[in-house]
Rosetta silent file (secondary structure, phi, psi, omega in degrees, C-alpha in Angstrom):
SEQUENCE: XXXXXXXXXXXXXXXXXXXXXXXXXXXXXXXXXXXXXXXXXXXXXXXXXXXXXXXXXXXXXXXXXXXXXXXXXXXXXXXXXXXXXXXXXXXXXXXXXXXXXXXXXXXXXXXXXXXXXXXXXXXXXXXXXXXXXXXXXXXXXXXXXXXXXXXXXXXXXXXXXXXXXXXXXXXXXXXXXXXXXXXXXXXXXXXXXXXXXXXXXXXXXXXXXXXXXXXXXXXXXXXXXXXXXXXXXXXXXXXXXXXXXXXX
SCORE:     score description
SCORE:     0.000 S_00000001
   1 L     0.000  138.764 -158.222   -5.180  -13.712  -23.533 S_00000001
   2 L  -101.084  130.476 -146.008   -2.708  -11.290  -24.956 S_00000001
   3 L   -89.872  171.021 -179.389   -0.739   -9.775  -21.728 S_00000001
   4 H   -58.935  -52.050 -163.714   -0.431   -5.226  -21.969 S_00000001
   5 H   -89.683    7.951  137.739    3.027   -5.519  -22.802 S_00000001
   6 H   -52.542  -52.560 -118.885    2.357   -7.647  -25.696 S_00000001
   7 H   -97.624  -45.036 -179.014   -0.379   -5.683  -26.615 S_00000001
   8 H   -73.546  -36.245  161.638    1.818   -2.342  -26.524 S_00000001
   9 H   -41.505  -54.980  157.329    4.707   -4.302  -28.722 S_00000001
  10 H   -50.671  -39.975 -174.195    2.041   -4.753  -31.384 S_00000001
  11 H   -71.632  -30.602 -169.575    0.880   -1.143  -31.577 S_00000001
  12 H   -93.421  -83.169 -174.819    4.673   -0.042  -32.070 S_00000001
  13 H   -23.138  -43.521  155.402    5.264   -2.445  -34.390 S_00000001
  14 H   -76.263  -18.626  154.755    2.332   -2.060  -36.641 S_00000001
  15 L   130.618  -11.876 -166.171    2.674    1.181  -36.478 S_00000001
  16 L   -38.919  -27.865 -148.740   -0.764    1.894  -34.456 S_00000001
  17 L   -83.192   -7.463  176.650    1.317    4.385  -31.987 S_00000001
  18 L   -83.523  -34.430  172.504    1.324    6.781  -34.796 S_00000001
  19 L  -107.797   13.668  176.152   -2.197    7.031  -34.946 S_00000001
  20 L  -117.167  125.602 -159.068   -3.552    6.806  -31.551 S_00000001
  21 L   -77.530  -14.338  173.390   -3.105   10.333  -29.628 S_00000001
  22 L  -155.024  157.933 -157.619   -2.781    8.581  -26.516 S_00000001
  23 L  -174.054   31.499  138.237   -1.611    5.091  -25.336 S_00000001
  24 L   -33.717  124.550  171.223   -1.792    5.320  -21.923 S_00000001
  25 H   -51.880  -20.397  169.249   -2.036    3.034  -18.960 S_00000001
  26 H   -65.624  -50.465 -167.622   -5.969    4.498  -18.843 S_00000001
  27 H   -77.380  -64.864 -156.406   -6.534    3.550  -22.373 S_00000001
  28 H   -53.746  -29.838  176.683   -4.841    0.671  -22.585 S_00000001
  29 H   -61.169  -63.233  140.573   -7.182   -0.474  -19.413 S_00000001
  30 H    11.297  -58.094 -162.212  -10.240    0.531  -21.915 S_00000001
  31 L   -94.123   28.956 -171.796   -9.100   -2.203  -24.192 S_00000001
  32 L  -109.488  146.290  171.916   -9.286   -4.906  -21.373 S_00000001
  33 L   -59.848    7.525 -179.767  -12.259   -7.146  -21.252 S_00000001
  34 L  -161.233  114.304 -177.723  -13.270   -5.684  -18.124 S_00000001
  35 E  -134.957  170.700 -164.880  -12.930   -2.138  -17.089 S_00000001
  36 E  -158.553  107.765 -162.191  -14.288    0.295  -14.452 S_00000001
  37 E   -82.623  127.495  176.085  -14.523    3.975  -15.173 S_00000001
  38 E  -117.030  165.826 -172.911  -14.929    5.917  -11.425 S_00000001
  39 L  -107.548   71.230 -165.763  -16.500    9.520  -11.817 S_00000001
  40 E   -63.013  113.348  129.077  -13.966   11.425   -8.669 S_00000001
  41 L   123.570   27.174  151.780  -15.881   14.257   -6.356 S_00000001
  42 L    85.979   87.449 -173.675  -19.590   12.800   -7.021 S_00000001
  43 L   -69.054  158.285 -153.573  -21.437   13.230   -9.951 S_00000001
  44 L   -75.670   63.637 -163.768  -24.326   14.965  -10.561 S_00000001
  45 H   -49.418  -29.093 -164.956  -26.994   11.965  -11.594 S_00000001
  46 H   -82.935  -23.947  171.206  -30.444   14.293  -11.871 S_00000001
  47 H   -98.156   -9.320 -173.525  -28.090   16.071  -14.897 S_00000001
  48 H   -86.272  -83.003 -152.332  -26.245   12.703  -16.501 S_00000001
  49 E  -114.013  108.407  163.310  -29.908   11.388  -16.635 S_00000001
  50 E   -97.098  153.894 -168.298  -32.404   13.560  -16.664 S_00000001
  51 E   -85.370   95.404 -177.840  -36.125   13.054  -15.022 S_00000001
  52 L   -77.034    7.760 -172.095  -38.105   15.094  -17.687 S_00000001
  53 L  -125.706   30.744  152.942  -41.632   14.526  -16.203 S_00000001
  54 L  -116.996  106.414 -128.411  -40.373   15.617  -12.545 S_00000001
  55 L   -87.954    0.762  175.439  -41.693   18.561  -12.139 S_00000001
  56 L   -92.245  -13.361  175.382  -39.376   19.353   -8.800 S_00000001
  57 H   -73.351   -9.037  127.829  -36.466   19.136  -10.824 S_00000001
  58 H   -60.127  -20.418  153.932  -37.302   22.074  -12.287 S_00000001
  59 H   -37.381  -63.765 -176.727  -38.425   23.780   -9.275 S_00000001
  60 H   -61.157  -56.703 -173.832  -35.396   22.872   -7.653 S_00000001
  61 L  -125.571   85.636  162.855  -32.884   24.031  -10.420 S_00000001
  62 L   -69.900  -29.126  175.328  -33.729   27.308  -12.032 S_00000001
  63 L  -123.009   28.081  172.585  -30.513   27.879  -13.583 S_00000001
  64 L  -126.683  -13.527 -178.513  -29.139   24.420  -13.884 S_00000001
  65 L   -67.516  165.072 -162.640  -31.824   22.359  -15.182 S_00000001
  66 L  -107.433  138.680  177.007  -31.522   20.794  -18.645 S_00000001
  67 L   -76.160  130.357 -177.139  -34.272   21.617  -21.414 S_00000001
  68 L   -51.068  -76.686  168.008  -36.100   18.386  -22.426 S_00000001
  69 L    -9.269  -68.907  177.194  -35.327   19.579  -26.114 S_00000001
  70 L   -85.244   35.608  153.699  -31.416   19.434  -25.857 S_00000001
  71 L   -57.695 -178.120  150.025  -31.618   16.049  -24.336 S_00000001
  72 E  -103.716  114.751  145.666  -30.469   12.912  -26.476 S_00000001
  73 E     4.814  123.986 -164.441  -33.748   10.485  -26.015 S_00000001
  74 E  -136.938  106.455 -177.614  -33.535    7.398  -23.640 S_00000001
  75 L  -118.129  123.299  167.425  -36.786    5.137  -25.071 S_00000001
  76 L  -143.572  121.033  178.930  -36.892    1.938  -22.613 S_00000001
  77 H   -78.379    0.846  161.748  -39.921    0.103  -22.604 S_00000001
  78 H   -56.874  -15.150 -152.167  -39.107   -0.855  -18.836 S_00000001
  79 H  -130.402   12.575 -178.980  -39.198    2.631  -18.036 S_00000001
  80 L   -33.390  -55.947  170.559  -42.993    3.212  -19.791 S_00000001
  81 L   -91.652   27.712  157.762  -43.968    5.429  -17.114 S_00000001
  82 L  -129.772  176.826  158.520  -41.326    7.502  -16.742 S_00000001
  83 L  -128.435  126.809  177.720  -39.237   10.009  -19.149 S_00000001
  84 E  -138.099  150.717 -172.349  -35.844   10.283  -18.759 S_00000001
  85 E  -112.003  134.036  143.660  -32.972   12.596  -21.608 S_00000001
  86 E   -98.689  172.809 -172.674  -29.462   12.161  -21.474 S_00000001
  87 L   -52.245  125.611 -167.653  -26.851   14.325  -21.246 S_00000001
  88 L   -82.586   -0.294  151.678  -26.223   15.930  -24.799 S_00000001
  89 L   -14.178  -65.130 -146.308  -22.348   15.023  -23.573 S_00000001
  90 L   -66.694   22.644 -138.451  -23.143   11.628  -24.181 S_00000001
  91 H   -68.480  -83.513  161.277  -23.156   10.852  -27.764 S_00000001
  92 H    11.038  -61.864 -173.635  -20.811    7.866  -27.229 S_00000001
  93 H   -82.900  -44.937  178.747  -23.012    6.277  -24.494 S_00000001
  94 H   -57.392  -72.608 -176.313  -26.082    7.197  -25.918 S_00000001
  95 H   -22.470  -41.533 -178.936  -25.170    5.437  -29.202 S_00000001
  96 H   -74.470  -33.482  176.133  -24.196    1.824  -27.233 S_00000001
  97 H   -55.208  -17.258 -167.372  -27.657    2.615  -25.504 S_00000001
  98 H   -84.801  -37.455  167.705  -29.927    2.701  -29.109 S_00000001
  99 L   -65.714   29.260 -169.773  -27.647   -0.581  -29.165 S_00000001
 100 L    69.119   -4.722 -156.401  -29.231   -2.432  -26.449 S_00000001
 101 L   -98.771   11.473  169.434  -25.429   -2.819  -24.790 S_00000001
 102 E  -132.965  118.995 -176.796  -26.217   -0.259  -21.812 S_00000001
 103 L   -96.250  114.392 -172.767  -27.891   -0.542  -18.553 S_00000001
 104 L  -105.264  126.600 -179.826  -28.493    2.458  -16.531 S_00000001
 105 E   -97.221   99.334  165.739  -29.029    2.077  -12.507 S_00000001
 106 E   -80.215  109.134  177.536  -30.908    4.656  -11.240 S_00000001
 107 L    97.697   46.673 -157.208  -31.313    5.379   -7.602 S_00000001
 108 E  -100.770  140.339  173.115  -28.196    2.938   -6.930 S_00000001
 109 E  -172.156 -133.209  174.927  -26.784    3.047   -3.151 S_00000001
 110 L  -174.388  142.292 -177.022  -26.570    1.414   -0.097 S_00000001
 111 L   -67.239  156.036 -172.942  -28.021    2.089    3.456 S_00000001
 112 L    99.971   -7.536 -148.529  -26.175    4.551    5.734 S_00000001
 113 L   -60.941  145.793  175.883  -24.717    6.373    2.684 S_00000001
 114 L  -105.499  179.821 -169.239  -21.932    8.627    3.623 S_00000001
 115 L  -108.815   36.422  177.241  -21.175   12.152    2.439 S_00000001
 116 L   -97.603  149.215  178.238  -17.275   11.707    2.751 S_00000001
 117 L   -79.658  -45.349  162.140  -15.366   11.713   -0.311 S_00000001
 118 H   -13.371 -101.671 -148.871  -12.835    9.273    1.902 S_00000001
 119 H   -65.880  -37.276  164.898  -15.054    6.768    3.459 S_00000001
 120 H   -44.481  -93.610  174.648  -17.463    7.054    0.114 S_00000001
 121 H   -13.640  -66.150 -149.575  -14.624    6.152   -2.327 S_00000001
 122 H   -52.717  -59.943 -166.428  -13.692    3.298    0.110 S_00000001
 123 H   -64.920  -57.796  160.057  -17.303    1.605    0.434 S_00000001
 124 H   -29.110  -61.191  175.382  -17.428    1.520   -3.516 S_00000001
 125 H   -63.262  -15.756  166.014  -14.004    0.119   -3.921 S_00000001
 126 H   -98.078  -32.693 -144.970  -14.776   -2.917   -1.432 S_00000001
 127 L    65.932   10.024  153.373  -18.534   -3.578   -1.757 S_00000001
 128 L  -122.321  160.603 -154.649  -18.650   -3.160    1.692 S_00000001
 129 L  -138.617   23.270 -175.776  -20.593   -0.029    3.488 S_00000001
 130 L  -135.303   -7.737  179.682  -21.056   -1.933    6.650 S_00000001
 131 L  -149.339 -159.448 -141.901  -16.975   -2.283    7.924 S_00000001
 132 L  -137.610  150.140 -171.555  -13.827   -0.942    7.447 S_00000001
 133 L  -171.021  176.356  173.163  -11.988   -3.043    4.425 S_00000001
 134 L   176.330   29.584  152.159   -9.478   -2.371    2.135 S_00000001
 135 L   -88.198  128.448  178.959   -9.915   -5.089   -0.448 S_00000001
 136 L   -81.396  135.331 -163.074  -10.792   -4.263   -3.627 S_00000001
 137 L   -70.227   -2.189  164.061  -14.231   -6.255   -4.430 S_00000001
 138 L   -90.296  -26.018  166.186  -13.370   -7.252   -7.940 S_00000001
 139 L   -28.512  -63.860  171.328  -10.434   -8.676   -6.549 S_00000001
 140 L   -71.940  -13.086 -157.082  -12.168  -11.291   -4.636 S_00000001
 141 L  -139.798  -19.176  173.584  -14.881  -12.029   -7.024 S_00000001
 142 L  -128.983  129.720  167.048  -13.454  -11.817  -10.548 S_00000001
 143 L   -18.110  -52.657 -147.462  -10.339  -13.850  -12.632 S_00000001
 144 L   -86.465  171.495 -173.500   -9.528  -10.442  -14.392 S_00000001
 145 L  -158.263   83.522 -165.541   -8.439   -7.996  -11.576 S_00000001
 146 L  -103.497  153.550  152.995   -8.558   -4.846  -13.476 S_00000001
 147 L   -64.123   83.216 -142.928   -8.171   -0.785  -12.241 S_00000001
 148 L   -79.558  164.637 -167.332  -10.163    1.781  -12.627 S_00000001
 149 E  -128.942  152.644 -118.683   -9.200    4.556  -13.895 S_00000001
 150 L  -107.339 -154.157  166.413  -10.479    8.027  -12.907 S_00000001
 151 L  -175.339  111.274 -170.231  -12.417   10.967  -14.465 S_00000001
 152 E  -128.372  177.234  174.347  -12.384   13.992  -12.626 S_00000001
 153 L   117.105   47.093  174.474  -14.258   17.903  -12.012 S_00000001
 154 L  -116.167  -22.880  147.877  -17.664   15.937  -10.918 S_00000001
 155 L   -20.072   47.376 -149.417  -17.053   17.725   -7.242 S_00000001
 156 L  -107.633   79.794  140.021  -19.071   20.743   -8.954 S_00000001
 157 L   -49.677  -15.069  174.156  -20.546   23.196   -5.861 S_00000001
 158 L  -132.749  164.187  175.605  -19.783   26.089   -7.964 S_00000001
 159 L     3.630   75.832 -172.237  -20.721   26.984  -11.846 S_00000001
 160 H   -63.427  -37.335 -152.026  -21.990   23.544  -12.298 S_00000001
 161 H   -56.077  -78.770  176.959  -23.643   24.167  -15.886 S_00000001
 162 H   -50.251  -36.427  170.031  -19.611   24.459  -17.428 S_00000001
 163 H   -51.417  -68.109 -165.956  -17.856   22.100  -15.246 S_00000001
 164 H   -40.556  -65.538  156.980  -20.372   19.487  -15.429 S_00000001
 165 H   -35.018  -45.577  173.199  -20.304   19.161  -19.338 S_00000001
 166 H   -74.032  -52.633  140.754  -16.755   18.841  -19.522 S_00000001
 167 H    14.465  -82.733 -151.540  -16.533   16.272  -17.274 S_00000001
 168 H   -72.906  -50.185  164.982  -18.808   14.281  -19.060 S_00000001
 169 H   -25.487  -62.033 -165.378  -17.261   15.160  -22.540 S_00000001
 170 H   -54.416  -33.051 -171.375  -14.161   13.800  -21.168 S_00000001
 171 H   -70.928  -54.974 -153.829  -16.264   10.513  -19.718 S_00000001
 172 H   -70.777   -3.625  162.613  -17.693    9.927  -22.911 S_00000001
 173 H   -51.517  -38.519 -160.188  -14.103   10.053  -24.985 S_00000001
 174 H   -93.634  -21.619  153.728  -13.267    7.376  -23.304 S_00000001
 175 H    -6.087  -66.896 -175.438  -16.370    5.611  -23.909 S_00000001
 176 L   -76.392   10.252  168.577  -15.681    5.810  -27.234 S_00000001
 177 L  -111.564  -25.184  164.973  -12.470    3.713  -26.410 S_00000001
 178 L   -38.374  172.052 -153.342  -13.820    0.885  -24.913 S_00000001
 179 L  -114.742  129.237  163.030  -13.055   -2.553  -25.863 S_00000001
 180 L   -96.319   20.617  129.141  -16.373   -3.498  -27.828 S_00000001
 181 L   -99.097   31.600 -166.722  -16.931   -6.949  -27.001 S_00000001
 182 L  -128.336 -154.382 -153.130  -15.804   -6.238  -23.502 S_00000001
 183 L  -143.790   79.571 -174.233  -17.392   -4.925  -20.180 S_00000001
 184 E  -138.683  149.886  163.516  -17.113   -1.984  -17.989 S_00000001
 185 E   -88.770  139.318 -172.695  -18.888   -0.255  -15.194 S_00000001
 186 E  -142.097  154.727 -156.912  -18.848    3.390  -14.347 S_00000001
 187 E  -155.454  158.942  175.625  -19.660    4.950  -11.337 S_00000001
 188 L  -130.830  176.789 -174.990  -19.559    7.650   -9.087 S_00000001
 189 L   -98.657    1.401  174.557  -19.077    7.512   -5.185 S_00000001
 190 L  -169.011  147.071  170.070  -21.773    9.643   -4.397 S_00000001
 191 L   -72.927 -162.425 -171.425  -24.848   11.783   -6.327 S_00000001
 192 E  -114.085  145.831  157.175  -25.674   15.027   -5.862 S_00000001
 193 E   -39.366  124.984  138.909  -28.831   17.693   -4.130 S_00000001
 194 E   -38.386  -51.944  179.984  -31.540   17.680   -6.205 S_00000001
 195 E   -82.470  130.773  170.003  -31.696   21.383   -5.049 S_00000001
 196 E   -71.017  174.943  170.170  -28.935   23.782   -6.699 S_00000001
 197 L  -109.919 -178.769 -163.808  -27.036   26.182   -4.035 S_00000001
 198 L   -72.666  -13.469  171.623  -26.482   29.827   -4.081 S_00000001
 199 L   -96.154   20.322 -160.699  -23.212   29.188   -6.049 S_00000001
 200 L     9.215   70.896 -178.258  -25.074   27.206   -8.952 S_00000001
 201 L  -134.608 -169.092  178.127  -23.801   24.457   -7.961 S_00000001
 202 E  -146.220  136.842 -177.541  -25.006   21.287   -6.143 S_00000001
 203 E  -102.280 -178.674 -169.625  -24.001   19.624   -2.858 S_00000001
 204 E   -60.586  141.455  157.205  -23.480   15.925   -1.566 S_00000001
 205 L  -120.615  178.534  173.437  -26.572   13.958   -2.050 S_00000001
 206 L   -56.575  -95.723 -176.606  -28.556   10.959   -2.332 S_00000001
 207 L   -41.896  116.347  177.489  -29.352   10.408   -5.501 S_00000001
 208 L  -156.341 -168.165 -153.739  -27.115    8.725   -7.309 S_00000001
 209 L  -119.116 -144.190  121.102  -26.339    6.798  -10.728 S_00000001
 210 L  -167.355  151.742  169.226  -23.901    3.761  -12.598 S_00000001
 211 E  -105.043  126.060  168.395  -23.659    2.751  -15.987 S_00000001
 212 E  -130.608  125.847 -157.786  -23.074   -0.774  -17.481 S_00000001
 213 E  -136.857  131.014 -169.645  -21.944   -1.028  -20.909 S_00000001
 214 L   175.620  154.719 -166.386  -21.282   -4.371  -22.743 S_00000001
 215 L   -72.862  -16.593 -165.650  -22.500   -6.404  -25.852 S_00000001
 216 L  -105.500    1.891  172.439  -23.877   -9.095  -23.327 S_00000001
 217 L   -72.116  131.609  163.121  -25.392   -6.414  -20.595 S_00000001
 218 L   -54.643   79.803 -159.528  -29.184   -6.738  -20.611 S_00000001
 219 L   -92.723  164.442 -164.527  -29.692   -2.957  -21.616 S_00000001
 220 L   100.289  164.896 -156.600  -31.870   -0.400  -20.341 S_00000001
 221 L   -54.233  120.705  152.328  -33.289    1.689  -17.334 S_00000001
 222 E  -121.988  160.972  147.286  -33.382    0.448  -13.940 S_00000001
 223 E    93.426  168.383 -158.126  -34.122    1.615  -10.619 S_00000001
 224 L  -147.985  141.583  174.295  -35.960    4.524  -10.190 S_00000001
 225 L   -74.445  155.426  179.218  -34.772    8.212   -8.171 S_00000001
 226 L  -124.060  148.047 -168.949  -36.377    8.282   -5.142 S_00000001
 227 L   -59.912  -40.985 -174.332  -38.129   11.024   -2.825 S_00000001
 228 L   -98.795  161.492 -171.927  -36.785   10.144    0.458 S_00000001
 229 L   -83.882   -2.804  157.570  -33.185   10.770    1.193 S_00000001
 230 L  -106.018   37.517 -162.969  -32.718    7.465    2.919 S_00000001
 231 L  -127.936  138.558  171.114  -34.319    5.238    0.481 S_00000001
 232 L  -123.085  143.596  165.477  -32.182    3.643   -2.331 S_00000001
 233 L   -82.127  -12.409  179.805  -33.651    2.130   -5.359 S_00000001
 234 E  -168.498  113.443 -163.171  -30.659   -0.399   -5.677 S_00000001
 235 E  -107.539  135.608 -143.130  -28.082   -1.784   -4.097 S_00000001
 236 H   -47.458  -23.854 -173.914  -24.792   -1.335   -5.715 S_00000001
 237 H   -80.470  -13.560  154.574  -23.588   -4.968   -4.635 S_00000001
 238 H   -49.260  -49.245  178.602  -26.633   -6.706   -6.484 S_00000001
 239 H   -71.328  -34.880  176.797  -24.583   -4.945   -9.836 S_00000001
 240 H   -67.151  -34.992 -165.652  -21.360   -6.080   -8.212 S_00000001
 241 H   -51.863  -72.085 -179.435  -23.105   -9.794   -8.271 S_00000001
 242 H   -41.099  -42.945  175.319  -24.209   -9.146  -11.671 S_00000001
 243 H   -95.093  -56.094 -167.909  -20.776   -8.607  -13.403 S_00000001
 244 H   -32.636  -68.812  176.007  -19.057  -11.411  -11.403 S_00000001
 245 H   -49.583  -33.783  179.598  -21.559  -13.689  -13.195 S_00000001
 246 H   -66.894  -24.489  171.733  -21.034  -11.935  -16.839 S_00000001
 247 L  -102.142    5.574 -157.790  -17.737  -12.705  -16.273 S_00000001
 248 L   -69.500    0.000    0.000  -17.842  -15.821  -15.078 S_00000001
């Protein structure tokens, strides 16, 4: 396997560094067979994917919900009885999704969840939500022992509509950088309210999302959002499970 600082010798040598606008330790992570994108201050999931046949998400968000029209389409035949649009952000993700190479976990959490940015972060970055830890869980469970690297503005409590978008613009550049036979999960440490606030914005919530995008991920819609606020549809260390084997 060809170590980073090989990898950065080649691009200045061939000449690559001239045409790539950035060559970064983030990007350069990108081009590792295993990478991990985190989404910093808790992204909004009910606007990344939206539930077009749930009729409180409009209810809920008069001036933030997204019109089924500028969605991008998300057809999973797993997912028959629901409708869900992505983010017109996405173009990037949506493309690897028409390819089969992305799996979206819907309603992903763990019992207990907290609404600390802290202790939130923390429980992601171990895989464990039940103790105090302060190993990182790919560490223990996978060969490759890679970093994630951030994305941030997904805190959005105020004038969500502009924030939110950019954000995701920004997530889905780097999509579009990924190493395409390789593997990474994105994630955020906490959703969002289904209900906007008086700042049209949204506050810590439940509901919340991940993304897994690779040629060998088994793609499409899992997991489902769910009505009660202490109900999860999936729990994130079944997905941690899930790449350890993919990587095995």
């Amino acid at each position: 396997m060809m170590k980073r600082r090989d990898f950065l010798k080649l691009c200045l040598a061939s000449g690559l560094s001239r045409t790539l606008p950035v060559l970064s330790p983030g990007f350069v992570n990108l081009c590792d067979p295993f990478s991990i994108i985190h989404l910093e201050g808790g992204n909004d999931a009910y606007n990344t994917v939206v539930p077009i046949n749930l009729d409180k998400y409009y209810k809920e968000r008069p001036s933030l919900a997204l019109a089924p029209g500028s969605l991008l389409s998300l057809c999973d035949s797993k997912s028959s009885s629901k409708s869900y649009g992505l983010n017109p952000a996405l173009k990037n993700l949506h493309q690897r999704f028409n390819q089969g190479h992305v799996a979206i976990y819907l309603g992903i959490g763990y019992p207990n969840v907290s609404f600390s940015h802290h202790r939130a972060r923390q429980i992601w970055h171990t895989g464990e939500p039940e103790r105090i830890c302060d190993v990182f869980w790919a560490d223990s469970r996978l060969n490759l022992k890679p970093k994630p690297i951030s994305v941030y503005d997904f805190d959005t409590h105020q004038d969500q509509s502009e924030k939110h978008g950019k954000a995701l613009l920004n997530l889905d550049q780097k999509i579009g950088h990924l190493n395409k036979t390789g593997l990474c999960f994105i994630y955020s440490e906490m959703g969002r309210s289904l209900k906007e606030n008086s700042d049209k914005g949204t506050d810590h919530g439940h509901a919340n999302l991940a993304f897994l995008v690779g040629e060998n991920v088994r793609g499409g819609i899992y997991g489902d959002y769910t009505n009660d606020e202490h109900e999860f549809a999936i729990d994130f260390r079944e997905v941690y499970s899930e790449i350890a084997k993919l990587m095995a």
